[in-house]
Each structure stands twice: as C-alpha cells, then as structure tokens.
C-alpha positions as CSV (number, residue, x, y, z in Angstrom):
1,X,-138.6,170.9,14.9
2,X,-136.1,173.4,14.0
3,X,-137.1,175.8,11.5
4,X,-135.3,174.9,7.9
5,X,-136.7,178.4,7.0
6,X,-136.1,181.8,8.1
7,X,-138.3,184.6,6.7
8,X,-135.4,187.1,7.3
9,X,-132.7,184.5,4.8
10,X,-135.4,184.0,2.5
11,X,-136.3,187.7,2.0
12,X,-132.5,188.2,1.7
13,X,-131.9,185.3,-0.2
14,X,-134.5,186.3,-3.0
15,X,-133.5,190.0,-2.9
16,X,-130.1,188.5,-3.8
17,X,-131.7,186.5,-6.7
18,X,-133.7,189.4,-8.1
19,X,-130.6,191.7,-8.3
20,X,-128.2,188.8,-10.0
21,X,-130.6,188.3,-12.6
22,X,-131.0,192.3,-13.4
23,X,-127.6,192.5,-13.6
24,X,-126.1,192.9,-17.5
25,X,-124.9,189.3,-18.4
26,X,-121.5,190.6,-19.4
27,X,-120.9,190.9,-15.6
28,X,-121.2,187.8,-15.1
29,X,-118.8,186.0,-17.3
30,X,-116.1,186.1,-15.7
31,X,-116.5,182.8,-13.0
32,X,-115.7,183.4,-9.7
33,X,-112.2,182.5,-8.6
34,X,-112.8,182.0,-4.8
35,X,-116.1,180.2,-3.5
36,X,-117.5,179.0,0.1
37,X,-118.8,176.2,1.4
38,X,-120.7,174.8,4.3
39,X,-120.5,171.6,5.5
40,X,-121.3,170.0,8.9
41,X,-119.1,167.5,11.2
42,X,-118.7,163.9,10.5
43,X,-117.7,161.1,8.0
44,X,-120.5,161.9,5.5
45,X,-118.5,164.8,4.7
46,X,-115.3,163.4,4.3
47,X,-114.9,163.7,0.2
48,X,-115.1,167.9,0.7
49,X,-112.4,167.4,3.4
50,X,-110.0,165.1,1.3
51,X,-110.7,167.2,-1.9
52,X,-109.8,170.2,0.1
53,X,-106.5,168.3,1.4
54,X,-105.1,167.0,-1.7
55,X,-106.2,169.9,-3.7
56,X,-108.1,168.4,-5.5
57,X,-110.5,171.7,-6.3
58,X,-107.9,173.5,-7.6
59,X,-106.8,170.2,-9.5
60,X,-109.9,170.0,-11.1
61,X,-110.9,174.0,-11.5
62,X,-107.4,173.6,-13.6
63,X,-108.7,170.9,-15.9
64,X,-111.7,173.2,-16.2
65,X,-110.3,176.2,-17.6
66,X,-110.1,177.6,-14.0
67,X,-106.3,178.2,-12.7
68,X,-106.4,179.3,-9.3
69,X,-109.8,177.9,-8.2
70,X,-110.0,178.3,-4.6
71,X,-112.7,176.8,-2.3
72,X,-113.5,178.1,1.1
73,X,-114.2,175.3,3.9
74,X,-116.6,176.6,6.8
75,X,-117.9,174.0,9.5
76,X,-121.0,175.1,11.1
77,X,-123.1,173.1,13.5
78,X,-127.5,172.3,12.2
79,X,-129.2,172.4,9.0
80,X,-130.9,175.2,9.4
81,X,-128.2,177.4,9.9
82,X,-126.3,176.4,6.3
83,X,-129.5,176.5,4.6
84,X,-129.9,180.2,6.2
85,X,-126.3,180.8,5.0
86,X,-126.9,179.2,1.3
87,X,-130.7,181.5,1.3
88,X,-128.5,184.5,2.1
89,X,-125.8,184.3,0.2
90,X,-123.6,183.8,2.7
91,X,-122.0,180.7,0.9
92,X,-122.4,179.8,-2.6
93,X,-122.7,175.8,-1.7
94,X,-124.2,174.0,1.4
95,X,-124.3,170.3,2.7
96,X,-127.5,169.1,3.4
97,X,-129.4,165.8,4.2
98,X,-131.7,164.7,1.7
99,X,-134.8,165.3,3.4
100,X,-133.6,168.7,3.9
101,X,-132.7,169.7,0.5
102,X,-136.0,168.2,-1.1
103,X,-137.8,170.4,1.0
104,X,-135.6,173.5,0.4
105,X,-136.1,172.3,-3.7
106,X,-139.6,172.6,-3.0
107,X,-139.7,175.7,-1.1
108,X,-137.3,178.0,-3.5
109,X,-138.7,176.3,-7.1
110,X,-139.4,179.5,-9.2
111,X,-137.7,181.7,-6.9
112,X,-133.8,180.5,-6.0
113,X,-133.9,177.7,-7.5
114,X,-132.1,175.2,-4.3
115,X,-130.9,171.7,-6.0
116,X,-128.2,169.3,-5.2
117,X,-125.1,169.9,-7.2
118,X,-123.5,166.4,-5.9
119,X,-124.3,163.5,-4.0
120,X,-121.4,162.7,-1.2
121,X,-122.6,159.5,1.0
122,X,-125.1,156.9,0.7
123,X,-124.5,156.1,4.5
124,X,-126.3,153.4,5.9
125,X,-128.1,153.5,9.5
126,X,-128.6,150.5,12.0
127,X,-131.8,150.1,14.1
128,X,-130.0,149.1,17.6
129,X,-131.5,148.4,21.1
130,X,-130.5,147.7,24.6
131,X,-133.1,145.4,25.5
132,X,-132.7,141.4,25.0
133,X,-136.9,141.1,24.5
134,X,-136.8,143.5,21.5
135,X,-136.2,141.3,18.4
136,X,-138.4,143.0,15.9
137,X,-140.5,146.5,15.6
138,X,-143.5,144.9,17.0
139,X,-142.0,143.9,20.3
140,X,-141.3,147.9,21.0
141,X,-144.3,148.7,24.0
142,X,-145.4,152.3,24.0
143,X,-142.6,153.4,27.0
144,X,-140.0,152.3,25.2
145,X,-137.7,155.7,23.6
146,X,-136.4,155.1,20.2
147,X,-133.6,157.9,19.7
148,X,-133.2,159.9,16.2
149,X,-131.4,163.3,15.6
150,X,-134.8,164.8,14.3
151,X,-138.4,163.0,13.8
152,X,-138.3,164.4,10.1
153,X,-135.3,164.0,9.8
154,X,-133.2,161.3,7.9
155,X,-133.4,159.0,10.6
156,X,-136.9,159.3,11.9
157,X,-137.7,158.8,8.2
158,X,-136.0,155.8,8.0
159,X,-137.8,154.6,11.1
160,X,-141.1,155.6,9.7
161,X,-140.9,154.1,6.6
162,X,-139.7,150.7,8.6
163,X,-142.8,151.1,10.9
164,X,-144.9,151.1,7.5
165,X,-143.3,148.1,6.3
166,X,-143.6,146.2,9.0
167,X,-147.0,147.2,9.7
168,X,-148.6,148.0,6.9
169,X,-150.0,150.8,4.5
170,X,-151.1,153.8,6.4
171,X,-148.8,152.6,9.9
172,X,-145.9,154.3,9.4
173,X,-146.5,157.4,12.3
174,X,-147.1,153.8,14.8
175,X,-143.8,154.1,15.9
176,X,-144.0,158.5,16.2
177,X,-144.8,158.5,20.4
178,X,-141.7,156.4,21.0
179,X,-139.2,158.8,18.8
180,X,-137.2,161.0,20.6
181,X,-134.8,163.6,19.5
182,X,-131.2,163.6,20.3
183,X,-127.7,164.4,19.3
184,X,-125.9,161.5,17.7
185,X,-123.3,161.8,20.6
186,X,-126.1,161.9,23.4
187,X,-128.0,158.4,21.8
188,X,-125.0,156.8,21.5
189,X,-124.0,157.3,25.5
190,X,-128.0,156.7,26.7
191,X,-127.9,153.5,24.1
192,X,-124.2,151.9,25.7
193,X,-125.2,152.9,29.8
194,X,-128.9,152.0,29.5
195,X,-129.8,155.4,30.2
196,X,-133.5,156.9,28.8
197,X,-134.0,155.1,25.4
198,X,-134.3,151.8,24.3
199,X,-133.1,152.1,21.1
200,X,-131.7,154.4,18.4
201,X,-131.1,154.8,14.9
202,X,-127.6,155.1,14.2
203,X,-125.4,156.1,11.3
204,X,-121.6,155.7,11.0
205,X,-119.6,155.9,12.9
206,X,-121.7,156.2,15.8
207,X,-123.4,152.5,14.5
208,X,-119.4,151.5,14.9
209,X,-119.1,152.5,18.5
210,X,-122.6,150.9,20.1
211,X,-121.7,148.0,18.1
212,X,-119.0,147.1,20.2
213,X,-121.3,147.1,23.2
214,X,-122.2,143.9,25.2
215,X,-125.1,145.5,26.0
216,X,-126.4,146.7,22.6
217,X,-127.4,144.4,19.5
218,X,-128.6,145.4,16.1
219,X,-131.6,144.5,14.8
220,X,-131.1,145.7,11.4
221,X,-129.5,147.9,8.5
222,X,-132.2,150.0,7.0
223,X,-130.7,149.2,3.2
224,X,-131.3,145.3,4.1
225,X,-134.7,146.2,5.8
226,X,-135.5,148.8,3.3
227,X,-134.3,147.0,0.2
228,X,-132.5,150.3,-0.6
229,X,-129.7,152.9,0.2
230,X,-130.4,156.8,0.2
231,X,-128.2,159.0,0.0
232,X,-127.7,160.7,3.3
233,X,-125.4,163.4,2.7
234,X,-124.6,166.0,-0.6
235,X,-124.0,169.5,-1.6
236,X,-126.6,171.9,-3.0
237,X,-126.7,175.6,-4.1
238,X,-129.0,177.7,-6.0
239,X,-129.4,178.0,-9.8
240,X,-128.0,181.5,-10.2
241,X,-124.7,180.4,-8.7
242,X,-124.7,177.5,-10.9
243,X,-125.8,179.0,-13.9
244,X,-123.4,181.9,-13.6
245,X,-120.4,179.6,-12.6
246,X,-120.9,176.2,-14.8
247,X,-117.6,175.6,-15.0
248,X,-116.9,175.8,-10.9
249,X,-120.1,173.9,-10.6
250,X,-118.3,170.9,-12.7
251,X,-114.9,171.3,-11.3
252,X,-116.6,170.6,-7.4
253,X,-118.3,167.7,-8.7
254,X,-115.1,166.2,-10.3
255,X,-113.0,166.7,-7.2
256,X,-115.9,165.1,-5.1
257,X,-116.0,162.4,-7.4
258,X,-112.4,161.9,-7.2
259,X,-112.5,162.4,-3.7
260,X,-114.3,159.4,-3.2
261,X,-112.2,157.0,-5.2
262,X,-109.6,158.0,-3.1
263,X,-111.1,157.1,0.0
264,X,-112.1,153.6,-1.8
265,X,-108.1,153.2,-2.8
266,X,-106.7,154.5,0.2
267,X,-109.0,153.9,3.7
268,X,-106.2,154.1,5.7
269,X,-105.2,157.4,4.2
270,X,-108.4,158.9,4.0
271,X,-108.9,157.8,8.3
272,X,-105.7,160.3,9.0
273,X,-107.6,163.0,7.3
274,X,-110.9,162.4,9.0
275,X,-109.3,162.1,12.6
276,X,-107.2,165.3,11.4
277,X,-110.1,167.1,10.7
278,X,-112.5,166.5,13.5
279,X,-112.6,164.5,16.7
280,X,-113.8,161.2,17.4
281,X,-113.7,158.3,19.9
282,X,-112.3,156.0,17.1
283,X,-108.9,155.0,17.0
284,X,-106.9,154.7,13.2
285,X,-107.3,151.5,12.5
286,X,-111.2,151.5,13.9
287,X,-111.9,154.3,11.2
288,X,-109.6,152.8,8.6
289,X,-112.1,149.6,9.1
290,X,-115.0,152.1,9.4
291,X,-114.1,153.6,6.0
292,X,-113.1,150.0,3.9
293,X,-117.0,148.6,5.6
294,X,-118.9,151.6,3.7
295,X,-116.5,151.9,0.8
296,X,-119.5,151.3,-2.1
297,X,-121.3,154.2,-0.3
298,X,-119.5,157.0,-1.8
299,X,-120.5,158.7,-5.2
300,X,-122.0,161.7,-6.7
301,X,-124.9,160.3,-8.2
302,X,-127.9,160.2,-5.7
303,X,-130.2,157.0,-4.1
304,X,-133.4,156.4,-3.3
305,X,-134.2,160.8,-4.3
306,X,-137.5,159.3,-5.5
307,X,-138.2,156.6,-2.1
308,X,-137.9,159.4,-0.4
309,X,-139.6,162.2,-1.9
310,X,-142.7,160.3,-2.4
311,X,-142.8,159.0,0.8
312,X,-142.2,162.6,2.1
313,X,-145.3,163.9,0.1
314,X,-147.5,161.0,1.3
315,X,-146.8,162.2,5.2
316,X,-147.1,165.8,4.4
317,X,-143.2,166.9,4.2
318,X,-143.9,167.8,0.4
319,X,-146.3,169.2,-1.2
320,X,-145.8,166.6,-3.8
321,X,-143.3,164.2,-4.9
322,X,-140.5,165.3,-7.1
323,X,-141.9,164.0,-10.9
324,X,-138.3,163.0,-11.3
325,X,-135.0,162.7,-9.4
326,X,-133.2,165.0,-12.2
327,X,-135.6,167.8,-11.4
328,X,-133.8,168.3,-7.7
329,X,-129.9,167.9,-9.3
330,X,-128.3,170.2,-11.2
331,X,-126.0,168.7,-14.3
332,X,-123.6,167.6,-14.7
333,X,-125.2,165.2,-12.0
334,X,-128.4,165.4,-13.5
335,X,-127.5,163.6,-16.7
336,X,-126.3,160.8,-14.7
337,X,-127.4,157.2,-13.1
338,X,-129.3,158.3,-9.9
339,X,-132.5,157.2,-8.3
C-alpha cells in the first residue's frame, strides 16, 4: 500500500498551520482571490471540470461577494500525492476518495484539521467476472484473482464488506488472498482477454466498457448488494483555509452543486466536456448514456460517511468510527442531508 502520509508534507503541512494561526487576524480578512485545486482523472471528477468550463467559480465567488474569484485546476495522478500537496500547502483543496479522506480526518484532527468541503459522486461499482461457474462470492476458489485499484481502497472495501455479507460477521478479509491490485485500465484489459484475474471491481466508466463484453457478466452493483451508495469521490481541505476563506469555501460548493444539475439537464453536454478534458475509449453517445445511467449519483451532500467509517474502524483503518458524519464535513455541507 501506498503511503497516504509523508513525514516530510506533514512536518511541512503543520509548520504551515502553526504560522497561519500566529499570524494577526487582520491579515487574514481579506479572502484569497486565486485558489488551487487537485483533482485526479476520470468521471467522478467531472462537476470541478464543468464548473471550471462554464465558469461557474467565478459565477458563484460573484454571488458571494467575490468578483474575480479564480480557481486553479491541476491533474495529478494517486492519492497520496494530492494529499502530500493539500498537507503542504501546495493546493488549498484536494480530491480524495472517501476512504482516503476519513483517514486523513483522523490523522490531522487537532493539528490541520483535513475534512471534506463537498461531496462530488456517489459512483456505483460492479462485481464482474470472466468465468461462466462464478455466479455468487462463494463459488470464487482460492486461485481465482479478484482485481481492485488498492485493497484499502474504495474498491477492496467494497469487496470486503460484500465478503462479510455474504459470509457473515467476522468474514469479511475471506476474500483478501484473491485481491489483487491494479490500475483501472489494466483490470479492465485482463477482465475483457481473460488474462490473470477472474474478476474485478469496476466503477464507471470502466463497468461501461467490460459490460459490453461477451465474455464478461456482472454479478452485481454493490448499492443493490450493499443496500447503499457511498460516495466515492469529493473535495477536502484543511480548516485554516476554510476558516480564513468562508466565503470561497461556499462559492466552490455552489458551483459544484450547480455543476451537477447541469450534468443531470444536459448529459450530452456535459459528455463533450468529459471527452474534452481527458481521454477515453468511449465514444459521445456511449458517455452521453454513461452520464444519463448515473445521473442521481451527483450531489454535494455525502453517502454512506458513517457505513464506511465504522466498517473502517472495525478492520483497523480507523482508530475509531467518526461519532458523526458532520464531524468529517465542513459547512456549509455540514448542515446538510448526508449519511
């Protein structure tokens, strides 16, 4: 596993925190008028790309008192290197899964201070195989390879949780021997050709692309089998940017929130700006139908924070469970309708 945490960003990170909070508050009044953000590849982060295209920061920093507001868009590949750049300072907002930014919550509570400021998907994943015997968990034998980006991460807790359900209390590592870790990209090509797994947990749109395989089935959504969505993707950032920029922290939200209405209204729309933005082995009208399956996924109130923080502490990824899902949000998204 990739370390979330580097000593060097967290020694930065808090030296950064010490001297913000010594300086004189009248320095800090004025809100900042330029901020960056870090956000990974893929269709979970399409609301910060369509908010970025339409203007819809600016639009919203306006309505906020903030003419001028402008927000800086960096990609960068893994986790661990936008929580470094958040911890450092680097960037005032990062994207994170939620696994990741429950455990960065945990890790910097007291200190920085990392919560999510919005939610941006609750993307679904799909448990599919490539073998006709395999009809339910229990039919998996012990060589078979079930692939997932990370073993803690989103999807390997998805499949862990699954393996408890269908197993039992206490069951849900069963299925750890037969998790292996790769690329979304890399699954989906070993899933399609038969290669070395036998199954892999995939989120949109690579759940699109096997699913158009002869030679791959699904054997379920994790919502259906779950009885729940999570959120999978959101933006976080640490409580001194927040708390010296309240009104930037509710202009991002707003323009993420309007963000995804658009991409509700306007699929087709919102599919030119995704295939703009980034590549993909989609055509248009395969992302336009993409984006209209998964429309009710979008919003900036979190799911299932709770399912998965307590099922996090139980197999040792937290300390403890979150006592509530407002304590890892800032507001305005804390005084919301989450989970």
């Amino acid at each position: 596993m990739q370390a979330l945490f580097s000593r060097r960003a967290v020694l930065a990170g808090a030296a950064a925190a010490t001297a913000l909070s010594a300086a004189p508050r009248r320095l800090r009044a004025a809100e900042a008028a330029t901020i960056t953000m870090a956000i990974q590849y893929g269709y979970a982060y399409l609301p910060v790309t369509v908010a970025e295209k339409l203007g819809l920061f600016a639009k919203q920093g306006a309505a906020a008192g903030l003419p001028g507001l402008t927000v800086k868009i960096q990609k960068i590949s893994g986790a661990p290197a936008i929580n470094d750049a958040l911890i450092s300072g680097s960037v005032d907002i990062g994207a994170y899964g939620l696994p990741g930014m429950l455990i960065a919550a945990e890790k910097t509570r007291g200190s920085m201070d990392i919560r999510g400021l919005a939610a941006l998907v609750a993307g679904d994943n799909g448990l599919y195989t490539n073998k006709a015997e395999i009809k339910t968990l229990a039919d998996f034998k012990p060589t078979d390879k079930i692939a997932v980006t990370s073993t803690t991460g989103q999807q390997g807790l998805l499949v862990r949780m699954a393996a408890e359900k269908a197993f039992g209390e206490g069951q849900s590592r069963r299925l750890d021997t037969m998790m292996i870790q790769l690329p979304h990209p890399d699954a989906t090509s070993a899933l399609i050709t038969g290669g070395t797994i036998s199954a892999y947990a995939a989120p949109h749109p690579y759940s699109d692309i096997v699913e158009k395989s002869p030679n791959v089935k699904r054997l379920f959504f994790f919502s259906d089998y779950l009885g729940e969505r999570v959120t999978s993707g959101l933006l976080a950032s640490k409580r001194a940017f927040v708390e010296a920029n309240p009104q930037v922290a509710k202009a991002v939200v707003a323009a993420i929130d309007e963000a995804g209405a658009y991409i509700k209204a306007n699929p087709r729309k919102a599919a030119e700006i995704f295939l703009e933005s980034e590549k993909s082995s989609l055509a248009l009208g395969e992302t336009e139908t993409m984006l209209t399956s998964v429309s009710e996924e979008w919003g900036v109130q979190p799911k299932g924070v709770m399912r998965f923080g307590t099922f996090m502490a139980k197999a040792g990824l937290l300390k403890a469970a979150p006592a509530k899902w407002q304590d890892t949000f800032f507001t305005p998204v804390a005084a919301g309708q989450g989970s």
